[in-house]
Structures are given as structure tokens and as C-alpha cells.
N, CA, C and O atoms as a Tripos MOL2 file, in Angstrom:
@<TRIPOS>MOLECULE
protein
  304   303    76     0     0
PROTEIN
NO_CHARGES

@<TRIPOS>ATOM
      1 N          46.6260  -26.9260    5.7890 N.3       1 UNK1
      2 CA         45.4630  -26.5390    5.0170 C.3       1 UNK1
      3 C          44.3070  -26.2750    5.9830 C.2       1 UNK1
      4 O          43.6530  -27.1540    6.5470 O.2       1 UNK1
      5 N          44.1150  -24.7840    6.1190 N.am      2 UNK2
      6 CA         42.7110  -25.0630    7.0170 C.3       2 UNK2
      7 C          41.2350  -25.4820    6.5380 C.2       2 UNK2
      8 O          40.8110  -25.3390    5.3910 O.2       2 UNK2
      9 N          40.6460  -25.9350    7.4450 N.am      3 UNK3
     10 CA         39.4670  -26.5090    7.6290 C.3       3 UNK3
     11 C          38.5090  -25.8240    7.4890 C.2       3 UNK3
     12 O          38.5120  -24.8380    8.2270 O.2       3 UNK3
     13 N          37.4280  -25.9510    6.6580 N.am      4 UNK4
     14 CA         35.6130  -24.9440    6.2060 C.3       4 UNK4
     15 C          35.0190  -26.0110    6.6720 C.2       4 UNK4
     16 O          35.2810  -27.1800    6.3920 O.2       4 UNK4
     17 N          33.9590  -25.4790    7.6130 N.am      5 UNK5
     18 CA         33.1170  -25.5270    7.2890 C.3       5 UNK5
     19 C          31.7500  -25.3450    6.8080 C.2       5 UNK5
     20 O          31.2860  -24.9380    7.8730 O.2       5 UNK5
     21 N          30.6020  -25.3370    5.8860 N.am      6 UNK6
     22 CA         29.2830  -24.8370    5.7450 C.3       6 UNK6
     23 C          28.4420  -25.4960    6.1540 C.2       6 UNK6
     24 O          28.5700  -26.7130    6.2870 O.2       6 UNK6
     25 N          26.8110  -24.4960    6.6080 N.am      7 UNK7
     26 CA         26.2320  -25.4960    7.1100 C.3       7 UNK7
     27 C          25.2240  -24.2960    6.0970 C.2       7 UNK7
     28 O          25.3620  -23.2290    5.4990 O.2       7 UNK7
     29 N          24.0230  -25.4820    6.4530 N.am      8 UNK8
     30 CA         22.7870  -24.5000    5.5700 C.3       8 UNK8
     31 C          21.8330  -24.4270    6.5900 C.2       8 UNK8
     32 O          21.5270  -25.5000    7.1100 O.2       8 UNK8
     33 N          21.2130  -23.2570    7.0560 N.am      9 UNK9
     34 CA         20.3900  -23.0540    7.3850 C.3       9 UNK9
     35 C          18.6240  -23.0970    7.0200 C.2       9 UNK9
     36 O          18.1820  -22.5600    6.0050 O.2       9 UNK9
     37 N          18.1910  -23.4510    7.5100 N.am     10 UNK10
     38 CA         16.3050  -23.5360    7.3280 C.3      10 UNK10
     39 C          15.6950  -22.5720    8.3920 C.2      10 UNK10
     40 O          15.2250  -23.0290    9.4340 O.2      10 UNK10
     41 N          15.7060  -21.1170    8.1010 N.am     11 UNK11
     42 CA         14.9110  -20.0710    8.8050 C.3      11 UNK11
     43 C          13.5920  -20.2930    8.1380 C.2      11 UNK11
     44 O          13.3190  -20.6070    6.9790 O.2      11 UNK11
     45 N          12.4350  -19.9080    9.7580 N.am     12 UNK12
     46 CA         11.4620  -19.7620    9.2440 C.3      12 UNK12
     47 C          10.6600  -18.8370    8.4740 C.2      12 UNK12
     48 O          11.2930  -17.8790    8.0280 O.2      12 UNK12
     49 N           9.7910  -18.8680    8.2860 N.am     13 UNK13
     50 CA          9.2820  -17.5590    7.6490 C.3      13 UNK13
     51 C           9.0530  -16.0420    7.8940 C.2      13 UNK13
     52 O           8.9040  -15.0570    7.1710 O.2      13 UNK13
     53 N           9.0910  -16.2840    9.2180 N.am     14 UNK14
     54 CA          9.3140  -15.0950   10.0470 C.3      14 UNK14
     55 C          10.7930  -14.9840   10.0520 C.2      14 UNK14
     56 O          11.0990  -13.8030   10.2200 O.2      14 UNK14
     57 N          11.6100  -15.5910    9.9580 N.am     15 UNK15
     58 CA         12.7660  -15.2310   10.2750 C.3      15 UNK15
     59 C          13.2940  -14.9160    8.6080 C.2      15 UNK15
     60 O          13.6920  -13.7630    8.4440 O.2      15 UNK15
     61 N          13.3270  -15.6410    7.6200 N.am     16 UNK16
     62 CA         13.4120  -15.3790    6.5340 C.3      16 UNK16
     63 C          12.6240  -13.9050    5.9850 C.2      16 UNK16
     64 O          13.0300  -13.3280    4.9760 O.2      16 UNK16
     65 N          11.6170  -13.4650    6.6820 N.am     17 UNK17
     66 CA         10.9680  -12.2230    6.0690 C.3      17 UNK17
     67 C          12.1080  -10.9830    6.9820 C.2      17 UNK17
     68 O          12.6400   -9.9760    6.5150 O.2      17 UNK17
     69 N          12.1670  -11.4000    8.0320 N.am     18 UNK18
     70 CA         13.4410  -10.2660    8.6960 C.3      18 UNK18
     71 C          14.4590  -10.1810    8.1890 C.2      18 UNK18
     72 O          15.0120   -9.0990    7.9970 O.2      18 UNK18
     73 N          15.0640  -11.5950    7.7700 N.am     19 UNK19
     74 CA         16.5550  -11.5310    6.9500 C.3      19 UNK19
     75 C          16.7070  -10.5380    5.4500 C.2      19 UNK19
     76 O          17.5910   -9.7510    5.1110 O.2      19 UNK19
     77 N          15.1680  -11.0620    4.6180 N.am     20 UNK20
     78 CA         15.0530  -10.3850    3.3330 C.3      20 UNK20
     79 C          14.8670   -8.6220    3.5730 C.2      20 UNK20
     80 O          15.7560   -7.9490    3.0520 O.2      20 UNK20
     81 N          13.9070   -7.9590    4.2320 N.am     21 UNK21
     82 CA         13.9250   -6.7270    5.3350 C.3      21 UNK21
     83 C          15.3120   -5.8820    5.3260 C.2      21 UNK21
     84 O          15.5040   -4.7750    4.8230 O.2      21 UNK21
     85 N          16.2180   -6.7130    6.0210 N.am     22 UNK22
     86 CA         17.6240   -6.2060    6.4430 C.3      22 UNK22
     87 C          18.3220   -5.9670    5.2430 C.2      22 UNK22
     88 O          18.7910   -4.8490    5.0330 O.2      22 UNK22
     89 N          18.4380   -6.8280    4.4820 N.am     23 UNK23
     90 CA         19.1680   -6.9890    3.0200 C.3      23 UNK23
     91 C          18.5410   -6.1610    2.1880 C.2      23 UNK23
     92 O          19.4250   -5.6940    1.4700 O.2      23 UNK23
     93 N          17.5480   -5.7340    1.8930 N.am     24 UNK24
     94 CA         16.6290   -4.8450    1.3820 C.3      24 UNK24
     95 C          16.9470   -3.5280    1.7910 C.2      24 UNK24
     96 O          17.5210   -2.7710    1.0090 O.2      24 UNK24
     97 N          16.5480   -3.0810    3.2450 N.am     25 UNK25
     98 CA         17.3820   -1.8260    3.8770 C.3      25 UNK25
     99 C          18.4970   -1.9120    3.8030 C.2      25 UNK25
    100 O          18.6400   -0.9820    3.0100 O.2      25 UNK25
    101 N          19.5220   -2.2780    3.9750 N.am     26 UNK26
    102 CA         20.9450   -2.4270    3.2140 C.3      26 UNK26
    103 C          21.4820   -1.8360    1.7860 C.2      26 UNK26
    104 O          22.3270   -0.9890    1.4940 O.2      26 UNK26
    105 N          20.4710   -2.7940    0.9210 N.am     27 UNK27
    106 CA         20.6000   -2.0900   -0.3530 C.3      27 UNK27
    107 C          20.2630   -1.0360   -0.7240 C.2      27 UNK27
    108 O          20.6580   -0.2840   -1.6140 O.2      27 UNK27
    109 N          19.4480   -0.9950    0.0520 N.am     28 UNK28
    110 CA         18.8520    0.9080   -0.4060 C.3      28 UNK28
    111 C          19.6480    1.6580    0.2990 C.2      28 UNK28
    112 O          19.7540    2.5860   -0.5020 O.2      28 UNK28
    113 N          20.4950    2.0620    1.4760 N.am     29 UNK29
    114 CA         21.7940    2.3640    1.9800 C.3      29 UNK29
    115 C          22.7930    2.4200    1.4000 C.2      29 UNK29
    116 O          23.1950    3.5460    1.1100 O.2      29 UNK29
    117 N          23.4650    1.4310    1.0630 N.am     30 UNK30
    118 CA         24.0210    1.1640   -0.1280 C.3      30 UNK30
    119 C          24.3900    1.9800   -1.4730 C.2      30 UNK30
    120 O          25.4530    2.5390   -1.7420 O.2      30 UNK30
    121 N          22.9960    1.8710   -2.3760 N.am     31 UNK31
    122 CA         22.8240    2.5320   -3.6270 C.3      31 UNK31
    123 C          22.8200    4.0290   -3.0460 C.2      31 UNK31
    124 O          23.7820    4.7530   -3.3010 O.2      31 UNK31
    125 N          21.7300    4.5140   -2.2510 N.am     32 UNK32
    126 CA         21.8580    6.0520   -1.7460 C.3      32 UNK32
    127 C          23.2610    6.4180   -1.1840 C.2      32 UNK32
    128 O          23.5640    7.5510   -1.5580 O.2      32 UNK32
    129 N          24.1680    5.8720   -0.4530 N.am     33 UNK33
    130 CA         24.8130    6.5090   -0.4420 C.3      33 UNK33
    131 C          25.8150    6.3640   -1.7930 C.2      33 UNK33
    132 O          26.5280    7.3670   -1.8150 O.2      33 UNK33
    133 N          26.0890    5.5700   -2.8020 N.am     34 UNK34
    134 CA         26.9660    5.2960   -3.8970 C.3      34 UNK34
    135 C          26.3070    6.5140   -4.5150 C.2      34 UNK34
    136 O          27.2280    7.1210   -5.0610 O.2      34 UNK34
    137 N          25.3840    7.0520   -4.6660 N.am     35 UNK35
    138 CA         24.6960    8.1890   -5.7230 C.3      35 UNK35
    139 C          24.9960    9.3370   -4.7900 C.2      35 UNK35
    140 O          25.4750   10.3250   -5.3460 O.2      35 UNK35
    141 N          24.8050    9.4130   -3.4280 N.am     36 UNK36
    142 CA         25.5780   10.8240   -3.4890 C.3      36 UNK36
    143 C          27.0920   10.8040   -3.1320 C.2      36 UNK36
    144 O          27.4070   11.6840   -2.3310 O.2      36 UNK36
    145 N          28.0390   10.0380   -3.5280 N.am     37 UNK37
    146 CA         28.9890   10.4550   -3.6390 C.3      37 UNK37
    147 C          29.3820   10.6270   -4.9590 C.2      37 UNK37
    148 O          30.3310   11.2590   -5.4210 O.2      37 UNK37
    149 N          28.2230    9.7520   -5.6830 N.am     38 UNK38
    150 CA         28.7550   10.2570   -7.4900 C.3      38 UNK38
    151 C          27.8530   11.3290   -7.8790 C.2      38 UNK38
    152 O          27.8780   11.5840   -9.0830 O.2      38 UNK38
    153 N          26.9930   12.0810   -7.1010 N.am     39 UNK39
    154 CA         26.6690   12.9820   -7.7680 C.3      39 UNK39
    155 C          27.4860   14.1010   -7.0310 C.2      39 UNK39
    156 O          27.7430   14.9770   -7.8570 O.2      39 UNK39
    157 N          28.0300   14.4330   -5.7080 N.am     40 UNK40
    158 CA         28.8480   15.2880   -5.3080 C.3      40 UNK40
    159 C          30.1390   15.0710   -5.8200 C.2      40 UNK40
    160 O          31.0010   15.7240   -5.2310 O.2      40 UNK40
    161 N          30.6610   14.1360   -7.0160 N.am     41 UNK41
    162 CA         31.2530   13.8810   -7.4260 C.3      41 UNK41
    163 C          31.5810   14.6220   -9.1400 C.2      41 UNK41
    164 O          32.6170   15.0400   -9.6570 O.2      41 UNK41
    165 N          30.2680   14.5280   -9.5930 N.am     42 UNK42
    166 CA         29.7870   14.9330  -10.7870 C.3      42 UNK42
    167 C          29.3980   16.1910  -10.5240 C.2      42 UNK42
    168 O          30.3720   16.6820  -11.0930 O.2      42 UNK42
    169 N          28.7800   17.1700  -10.1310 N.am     43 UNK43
    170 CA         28.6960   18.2830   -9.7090 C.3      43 UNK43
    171 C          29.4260   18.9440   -9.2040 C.2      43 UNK43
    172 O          29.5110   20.0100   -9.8150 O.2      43 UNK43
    173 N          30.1590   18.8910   -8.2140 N.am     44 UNK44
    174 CA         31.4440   19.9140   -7.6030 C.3      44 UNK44
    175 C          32.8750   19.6880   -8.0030 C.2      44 UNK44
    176 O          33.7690   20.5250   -8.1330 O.2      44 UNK44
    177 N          32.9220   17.9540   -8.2250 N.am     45 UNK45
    178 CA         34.1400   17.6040   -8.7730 C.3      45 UNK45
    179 C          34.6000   17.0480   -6.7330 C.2      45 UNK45
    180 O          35.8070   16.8960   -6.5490 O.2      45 UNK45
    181 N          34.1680   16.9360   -6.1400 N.am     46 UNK46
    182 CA         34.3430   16.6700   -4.9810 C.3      46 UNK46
    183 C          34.0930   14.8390   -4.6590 C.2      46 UNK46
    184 O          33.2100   14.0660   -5.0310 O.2      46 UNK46
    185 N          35.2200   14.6680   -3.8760 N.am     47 UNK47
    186 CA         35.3460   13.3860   -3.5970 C.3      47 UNK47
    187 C          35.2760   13.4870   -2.0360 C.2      47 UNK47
    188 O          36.1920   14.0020   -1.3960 O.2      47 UNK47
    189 N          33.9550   12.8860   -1.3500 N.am     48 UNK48
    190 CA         33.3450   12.2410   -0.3720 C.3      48 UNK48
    191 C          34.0530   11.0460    0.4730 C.2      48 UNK48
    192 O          34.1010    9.8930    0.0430 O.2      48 UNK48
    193 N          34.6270   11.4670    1.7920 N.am     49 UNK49
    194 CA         35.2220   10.2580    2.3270 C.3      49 UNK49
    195 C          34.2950    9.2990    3.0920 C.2      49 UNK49
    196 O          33.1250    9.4650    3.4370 O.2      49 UNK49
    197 N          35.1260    8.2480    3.2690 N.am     50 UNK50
    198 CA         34.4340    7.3430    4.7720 C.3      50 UNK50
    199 C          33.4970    7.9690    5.3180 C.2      50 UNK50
    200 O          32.2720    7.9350    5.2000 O.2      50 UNK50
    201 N          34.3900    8.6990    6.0930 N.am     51 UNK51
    202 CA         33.7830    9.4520    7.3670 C.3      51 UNK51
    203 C          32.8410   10.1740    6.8170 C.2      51 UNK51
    204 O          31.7770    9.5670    6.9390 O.2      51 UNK51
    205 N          32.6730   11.4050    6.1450 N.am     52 UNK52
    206 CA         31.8480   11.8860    5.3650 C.3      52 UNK52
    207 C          30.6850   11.3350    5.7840 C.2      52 UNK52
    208 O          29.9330   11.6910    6.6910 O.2      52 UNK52
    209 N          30.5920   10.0510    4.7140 N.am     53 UNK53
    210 CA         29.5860    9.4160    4.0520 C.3      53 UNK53
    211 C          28.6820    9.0820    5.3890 C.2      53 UNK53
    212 O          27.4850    9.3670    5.4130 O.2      53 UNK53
    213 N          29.4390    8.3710    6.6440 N.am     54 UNK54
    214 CA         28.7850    8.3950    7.7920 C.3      54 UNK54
    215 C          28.6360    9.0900    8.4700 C.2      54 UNK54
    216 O          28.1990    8.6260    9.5240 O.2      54 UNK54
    217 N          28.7840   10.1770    8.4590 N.am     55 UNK55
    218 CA         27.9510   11.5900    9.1390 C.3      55 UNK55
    219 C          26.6680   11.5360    8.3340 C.2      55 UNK55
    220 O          25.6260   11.7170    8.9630 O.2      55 UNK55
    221 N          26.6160   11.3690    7.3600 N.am     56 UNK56
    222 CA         25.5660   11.4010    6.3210 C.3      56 UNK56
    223 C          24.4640   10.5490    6.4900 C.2      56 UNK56
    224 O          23.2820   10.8320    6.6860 O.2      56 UNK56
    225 N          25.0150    9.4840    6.3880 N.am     57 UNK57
    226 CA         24.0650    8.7080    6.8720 C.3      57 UNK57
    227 C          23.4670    8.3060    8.2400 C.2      57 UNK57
    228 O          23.1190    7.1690    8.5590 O.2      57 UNK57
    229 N          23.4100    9.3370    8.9350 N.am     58 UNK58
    230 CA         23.0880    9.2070   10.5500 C.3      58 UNK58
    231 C          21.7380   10.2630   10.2250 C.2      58 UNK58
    232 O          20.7150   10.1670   10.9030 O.2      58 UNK58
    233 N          21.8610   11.2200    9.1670 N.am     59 UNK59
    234 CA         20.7920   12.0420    8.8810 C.3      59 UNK59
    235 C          19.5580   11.1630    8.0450 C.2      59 UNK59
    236 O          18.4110   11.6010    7.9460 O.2      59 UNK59
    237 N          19.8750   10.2240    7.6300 N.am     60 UNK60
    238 CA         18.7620    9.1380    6.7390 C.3      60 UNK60
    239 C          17.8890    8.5180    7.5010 C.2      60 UNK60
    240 O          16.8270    8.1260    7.0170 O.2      60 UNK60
    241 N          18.3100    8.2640    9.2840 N.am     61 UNK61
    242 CA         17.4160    7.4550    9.7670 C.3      61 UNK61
    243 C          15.6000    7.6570    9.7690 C.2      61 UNK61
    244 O          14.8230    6.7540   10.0800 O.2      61 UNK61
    245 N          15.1590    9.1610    9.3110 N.am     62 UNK62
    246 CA         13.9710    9.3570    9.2800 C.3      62 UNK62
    247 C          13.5420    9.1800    8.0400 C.2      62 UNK62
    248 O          12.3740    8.8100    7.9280 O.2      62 UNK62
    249 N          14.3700    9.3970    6.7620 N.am     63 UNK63
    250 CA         13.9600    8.4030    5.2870 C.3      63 UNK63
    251 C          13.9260    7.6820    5.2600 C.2      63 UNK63
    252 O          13.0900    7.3280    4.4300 O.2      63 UNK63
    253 N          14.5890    6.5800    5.9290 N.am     64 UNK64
    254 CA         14.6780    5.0440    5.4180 C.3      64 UNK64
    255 C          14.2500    3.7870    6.5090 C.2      64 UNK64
    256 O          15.0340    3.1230    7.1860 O.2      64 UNK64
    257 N          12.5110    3.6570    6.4550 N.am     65 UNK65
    258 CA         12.5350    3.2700    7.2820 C.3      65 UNK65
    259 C          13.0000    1.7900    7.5400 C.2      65 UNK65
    260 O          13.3850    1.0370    6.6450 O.2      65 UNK65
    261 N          12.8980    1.3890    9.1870 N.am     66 UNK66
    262 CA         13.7330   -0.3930    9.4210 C.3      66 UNK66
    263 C          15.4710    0.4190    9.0860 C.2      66 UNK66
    264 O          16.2950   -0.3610    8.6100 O.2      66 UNK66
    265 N          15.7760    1.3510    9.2420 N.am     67 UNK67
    266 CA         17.6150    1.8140    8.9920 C.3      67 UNK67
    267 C          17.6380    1.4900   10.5840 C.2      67 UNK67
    268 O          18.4740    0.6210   10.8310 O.2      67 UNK67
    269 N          17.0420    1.8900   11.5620 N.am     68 UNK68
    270 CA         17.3960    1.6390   12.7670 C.3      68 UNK68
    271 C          17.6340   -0.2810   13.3140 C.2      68 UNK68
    272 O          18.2910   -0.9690   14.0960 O.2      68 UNK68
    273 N          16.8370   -0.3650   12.5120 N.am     69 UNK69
    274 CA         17.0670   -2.0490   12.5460 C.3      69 UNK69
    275 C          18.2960   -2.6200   12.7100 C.2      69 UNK69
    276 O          18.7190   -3.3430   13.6110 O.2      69 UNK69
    277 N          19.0760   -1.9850   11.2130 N.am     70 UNK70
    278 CA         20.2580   -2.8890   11.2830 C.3      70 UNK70
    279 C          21.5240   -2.6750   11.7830 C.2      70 UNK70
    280 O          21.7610   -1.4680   11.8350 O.2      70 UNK70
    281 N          22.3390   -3.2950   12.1310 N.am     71 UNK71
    282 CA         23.6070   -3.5010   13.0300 C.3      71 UNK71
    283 C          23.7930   -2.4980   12.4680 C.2      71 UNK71
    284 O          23.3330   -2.0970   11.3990 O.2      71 UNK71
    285 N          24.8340   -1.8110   13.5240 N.am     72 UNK72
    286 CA         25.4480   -0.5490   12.8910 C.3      72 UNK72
    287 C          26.7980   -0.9470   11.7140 C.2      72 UNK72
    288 O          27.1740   -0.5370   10.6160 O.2      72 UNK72
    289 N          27.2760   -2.1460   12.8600 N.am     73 UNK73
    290 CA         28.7110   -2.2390   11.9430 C.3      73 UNK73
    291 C          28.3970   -2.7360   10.5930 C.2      73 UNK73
    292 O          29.4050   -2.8750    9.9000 O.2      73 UNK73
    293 N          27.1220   -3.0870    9.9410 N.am     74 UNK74
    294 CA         26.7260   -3.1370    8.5090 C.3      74 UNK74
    295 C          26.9690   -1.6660    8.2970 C.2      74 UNK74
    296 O          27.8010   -1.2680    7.4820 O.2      74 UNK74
    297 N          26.1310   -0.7470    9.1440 N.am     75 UNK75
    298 CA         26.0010    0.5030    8.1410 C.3      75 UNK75
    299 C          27.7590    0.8850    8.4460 C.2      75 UNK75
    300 O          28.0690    1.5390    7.4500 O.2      75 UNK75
    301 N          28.6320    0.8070    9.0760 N.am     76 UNK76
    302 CA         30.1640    1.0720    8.8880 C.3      76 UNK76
    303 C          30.8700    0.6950    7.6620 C.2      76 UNK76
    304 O          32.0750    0.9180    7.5500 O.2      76 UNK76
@<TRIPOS>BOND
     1     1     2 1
     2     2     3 1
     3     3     4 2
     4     3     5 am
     5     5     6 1
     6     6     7 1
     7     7     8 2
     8     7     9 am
     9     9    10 1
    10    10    11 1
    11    11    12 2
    12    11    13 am
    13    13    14 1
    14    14    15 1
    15    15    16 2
    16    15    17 am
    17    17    18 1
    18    18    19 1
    19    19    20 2
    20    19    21 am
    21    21    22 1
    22    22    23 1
    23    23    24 2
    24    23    25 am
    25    25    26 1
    26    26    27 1
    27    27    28 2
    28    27    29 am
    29    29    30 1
    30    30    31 1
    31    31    32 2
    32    31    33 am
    33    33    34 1
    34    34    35 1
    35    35    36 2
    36    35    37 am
    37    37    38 1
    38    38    39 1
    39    39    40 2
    40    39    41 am
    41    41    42 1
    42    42    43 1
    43    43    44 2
    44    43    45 am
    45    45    46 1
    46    46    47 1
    47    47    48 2
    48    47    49 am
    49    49    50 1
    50    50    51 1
    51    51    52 2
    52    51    53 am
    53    53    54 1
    54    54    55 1
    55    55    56 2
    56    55    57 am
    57    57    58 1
    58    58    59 1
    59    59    60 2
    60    59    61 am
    61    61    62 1
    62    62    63 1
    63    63    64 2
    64    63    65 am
    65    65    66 1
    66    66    67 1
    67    67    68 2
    68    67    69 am
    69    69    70 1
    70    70    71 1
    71    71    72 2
    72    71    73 am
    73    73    74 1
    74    74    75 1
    75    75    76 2
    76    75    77 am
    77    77    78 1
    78    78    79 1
    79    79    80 2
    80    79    81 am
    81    81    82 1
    82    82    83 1
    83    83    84 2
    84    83    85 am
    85    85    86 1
    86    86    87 1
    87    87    88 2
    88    87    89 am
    89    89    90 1
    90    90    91 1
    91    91    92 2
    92    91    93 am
    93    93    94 1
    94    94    95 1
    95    95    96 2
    96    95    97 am
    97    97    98 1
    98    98    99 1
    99    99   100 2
   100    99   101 am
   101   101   102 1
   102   102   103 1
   103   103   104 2
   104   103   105 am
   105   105   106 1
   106   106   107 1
   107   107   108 2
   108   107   109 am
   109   109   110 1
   110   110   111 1
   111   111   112 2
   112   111   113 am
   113   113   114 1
   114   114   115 1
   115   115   116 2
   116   115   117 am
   117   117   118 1
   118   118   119 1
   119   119   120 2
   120   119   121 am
   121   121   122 1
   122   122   123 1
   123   123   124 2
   124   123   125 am
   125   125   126 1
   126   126   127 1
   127   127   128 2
   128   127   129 am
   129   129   130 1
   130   130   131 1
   131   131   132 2
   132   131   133 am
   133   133   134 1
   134   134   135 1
   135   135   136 2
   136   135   137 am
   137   137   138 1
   138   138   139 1
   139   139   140 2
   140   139   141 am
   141   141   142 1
   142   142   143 1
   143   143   144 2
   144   143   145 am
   145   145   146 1
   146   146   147 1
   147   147   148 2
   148   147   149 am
   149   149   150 1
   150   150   151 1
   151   151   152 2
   152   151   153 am
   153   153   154 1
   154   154   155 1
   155   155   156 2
   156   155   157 am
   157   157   158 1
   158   158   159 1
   159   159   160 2
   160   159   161 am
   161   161   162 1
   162   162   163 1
   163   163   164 2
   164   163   165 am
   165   165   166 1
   166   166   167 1
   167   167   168 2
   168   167   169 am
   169   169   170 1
   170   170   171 1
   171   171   172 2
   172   171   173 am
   173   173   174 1
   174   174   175 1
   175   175   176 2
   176   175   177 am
   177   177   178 1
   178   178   179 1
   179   179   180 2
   180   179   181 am
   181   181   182 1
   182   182   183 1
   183   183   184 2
   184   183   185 am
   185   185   186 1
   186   186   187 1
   187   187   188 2
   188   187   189 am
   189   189   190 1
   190   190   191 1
   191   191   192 2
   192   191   193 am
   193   193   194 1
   194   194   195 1
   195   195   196 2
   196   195   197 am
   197   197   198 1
   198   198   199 1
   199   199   200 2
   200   199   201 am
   201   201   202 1
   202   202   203 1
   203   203   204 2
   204   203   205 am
   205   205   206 1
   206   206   207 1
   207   207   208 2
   208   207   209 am
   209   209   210 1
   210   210   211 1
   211   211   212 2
   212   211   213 am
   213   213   214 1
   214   214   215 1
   215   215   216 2
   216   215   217 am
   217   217   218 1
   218   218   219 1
   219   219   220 2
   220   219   221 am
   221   221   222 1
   222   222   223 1
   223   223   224 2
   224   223   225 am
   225   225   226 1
   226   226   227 1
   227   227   228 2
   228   227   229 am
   229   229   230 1
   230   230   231 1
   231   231   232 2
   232   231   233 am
   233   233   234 1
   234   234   235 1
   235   235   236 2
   236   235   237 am
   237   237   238 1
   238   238   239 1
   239   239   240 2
   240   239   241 am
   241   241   242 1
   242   242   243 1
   243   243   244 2
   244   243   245 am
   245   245   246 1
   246   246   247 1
   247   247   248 2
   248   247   249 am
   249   249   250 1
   250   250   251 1
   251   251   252 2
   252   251   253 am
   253   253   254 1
   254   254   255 1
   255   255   256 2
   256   255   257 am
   257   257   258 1
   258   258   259 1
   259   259   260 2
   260   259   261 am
   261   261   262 1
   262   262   263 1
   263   263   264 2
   264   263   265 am
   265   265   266 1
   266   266   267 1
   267   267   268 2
   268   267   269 am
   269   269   270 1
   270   270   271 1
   271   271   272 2
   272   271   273 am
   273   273   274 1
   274   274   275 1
   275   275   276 2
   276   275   277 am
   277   277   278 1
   278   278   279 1
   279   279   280 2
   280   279   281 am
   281   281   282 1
   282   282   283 1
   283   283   284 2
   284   283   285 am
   285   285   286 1
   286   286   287 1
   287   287   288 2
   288   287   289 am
   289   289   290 1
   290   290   291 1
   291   291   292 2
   292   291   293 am
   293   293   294 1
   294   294   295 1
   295   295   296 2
   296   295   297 am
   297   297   298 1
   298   298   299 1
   299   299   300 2
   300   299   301 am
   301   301   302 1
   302   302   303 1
   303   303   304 2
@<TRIPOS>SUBSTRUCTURE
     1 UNK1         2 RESIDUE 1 A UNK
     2 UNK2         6 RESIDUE 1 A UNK
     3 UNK3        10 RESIDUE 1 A UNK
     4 UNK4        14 RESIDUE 1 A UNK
     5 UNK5        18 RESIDUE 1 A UNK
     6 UNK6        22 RESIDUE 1 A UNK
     7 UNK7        26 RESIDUE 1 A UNK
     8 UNK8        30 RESIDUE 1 A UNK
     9 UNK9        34 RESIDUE 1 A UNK
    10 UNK10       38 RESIDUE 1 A UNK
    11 UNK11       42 RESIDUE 1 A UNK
    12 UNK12       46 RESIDUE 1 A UNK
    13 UNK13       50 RESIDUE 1 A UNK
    14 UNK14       54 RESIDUE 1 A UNK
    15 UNK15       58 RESIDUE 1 A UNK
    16 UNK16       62 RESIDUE 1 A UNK
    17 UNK17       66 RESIDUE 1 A UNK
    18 UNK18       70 RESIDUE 1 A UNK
    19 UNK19       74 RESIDUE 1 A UNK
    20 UNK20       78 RESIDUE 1 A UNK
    21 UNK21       82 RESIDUE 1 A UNK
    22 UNK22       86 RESIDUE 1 A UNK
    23 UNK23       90 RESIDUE 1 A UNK
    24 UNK24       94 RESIDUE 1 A UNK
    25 UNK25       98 RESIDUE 1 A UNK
    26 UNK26      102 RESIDUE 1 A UNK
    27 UNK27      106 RESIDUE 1 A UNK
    28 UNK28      110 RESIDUE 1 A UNK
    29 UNK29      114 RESIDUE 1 A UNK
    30 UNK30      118 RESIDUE 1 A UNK
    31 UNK31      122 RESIDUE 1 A UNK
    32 UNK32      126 RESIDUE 1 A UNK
    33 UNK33      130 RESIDUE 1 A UNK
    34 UNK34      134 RESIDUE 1 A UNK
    35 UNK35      138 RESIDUE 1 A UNK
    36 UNK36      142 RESIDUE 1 A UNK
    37 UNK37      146 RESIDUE 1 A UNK
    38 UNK38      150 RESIDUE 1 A UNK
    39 UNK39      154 RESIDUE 1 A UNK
    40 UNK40      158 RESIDUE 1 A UNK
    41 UNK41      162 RESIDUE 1 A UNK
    42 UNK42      166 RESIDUE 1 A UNK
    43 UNK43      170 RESIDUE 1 A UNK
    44 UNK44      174 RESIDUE 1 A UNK
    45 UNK45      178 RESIDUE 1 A UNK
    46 UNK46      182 RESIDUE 1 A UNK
    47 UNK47      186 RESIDUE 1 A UNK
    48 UNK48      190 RESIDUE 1 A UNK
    49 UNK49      194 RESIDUE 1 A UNK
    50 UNK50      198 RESIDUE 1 A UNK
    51 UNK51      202 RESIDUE 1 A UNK
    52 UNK52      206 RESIDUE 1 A UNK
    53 UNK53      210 RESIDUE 1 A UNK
    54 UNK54      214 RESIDUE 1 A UNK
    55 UNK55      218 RESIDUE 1 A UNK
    56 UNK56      222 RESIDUE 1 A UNK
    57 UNK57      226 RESIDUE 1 A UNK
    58 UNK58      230 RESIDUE 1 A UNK
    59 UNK59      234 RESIDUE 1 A UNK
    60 UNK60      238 RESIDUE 1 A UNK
    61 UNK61      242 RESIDUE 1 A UNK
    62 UNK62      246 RESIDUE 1 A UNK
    63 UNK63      250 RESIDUE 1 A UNK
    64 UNK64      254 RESIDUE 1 A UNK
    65 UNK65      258 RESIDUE 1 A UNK
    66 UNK66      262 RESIDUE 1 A UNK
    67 UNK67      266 RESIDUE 1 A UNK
    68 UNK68      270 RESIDUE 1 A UNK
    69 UNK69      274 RESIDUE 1 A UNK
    70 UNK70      278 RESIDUE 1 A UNK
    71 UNK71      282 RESIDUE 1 A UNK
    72 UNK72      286 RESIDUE 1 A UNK
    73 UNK73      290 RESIDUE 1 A UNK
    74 UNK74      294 RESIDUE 1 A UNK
    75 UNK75      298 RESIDUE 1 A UNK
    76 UNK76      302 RESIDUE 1 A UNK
């Protein structure tokens, strides 16, 4: 049976305002790209791959700002 463990963290406020930041830019990544693959979805009848989607989103970094922030392998 393997072994967990959790621990809980106490970030400070500065660090807690960066964490909320990231997760925030995330979600908006996220939802934008889920809407244009359902609207190139709904409109052409076209289905959007992986790869696609990240070519795509390499063009967002001047909309969305703090996108440069986060790890890439999130945005993967």
C-alpha cells in the first residue's frame, strides 16, 4: 500500500497574491482556448487539435497579460 503524504502550506500574502494571479491567468487560457475550439467547431464544423490549439496560443501572449508568467508546461 503506498504511502501519502499532505502537508498544508501557509504562503504569505505576497506569495498567496502570485499563486491566485497564476490560477486566474490559467483560467482565462483555459476558457479562451475551450471557446475557440467550440466555436471553430460550431462554425466550420472543424475540430482543432493539441497542437493547433498551441500554435494558437503563442499568439495570446500580447492579450493576456502575466501569460508570460506562467510555466509553460501549464500552458502544454
Amino acid at each position: 500500500m503506498p504511502k501519502t503524504f499532505k502537508y498544508r502550506i501557509y504562503p504569505t500574502h505576497k506569495q498567496a497574491r502570485a499563486l491566485t494571479e497564476q490560477l486566474e491567468t490559467c483560467r482565462l487560457i483555459y476558457n479562451k482556448t475551450l471557446e475557440t475550439r467550440k466555436n471553430a467547431w460550431v462554425d466550420e464544423k472543424k475540430s482543432i487539435s493539441l497542437y493547433e490549439s498551441q500554435k494558437i496560443m503563442t499568439t495570446w501572449t500580447d492579450l493576456i497579460p502575466g501569460m508570460n508568467k506562467v510555466y509553460s508546461q501549464v500552458l502544454q
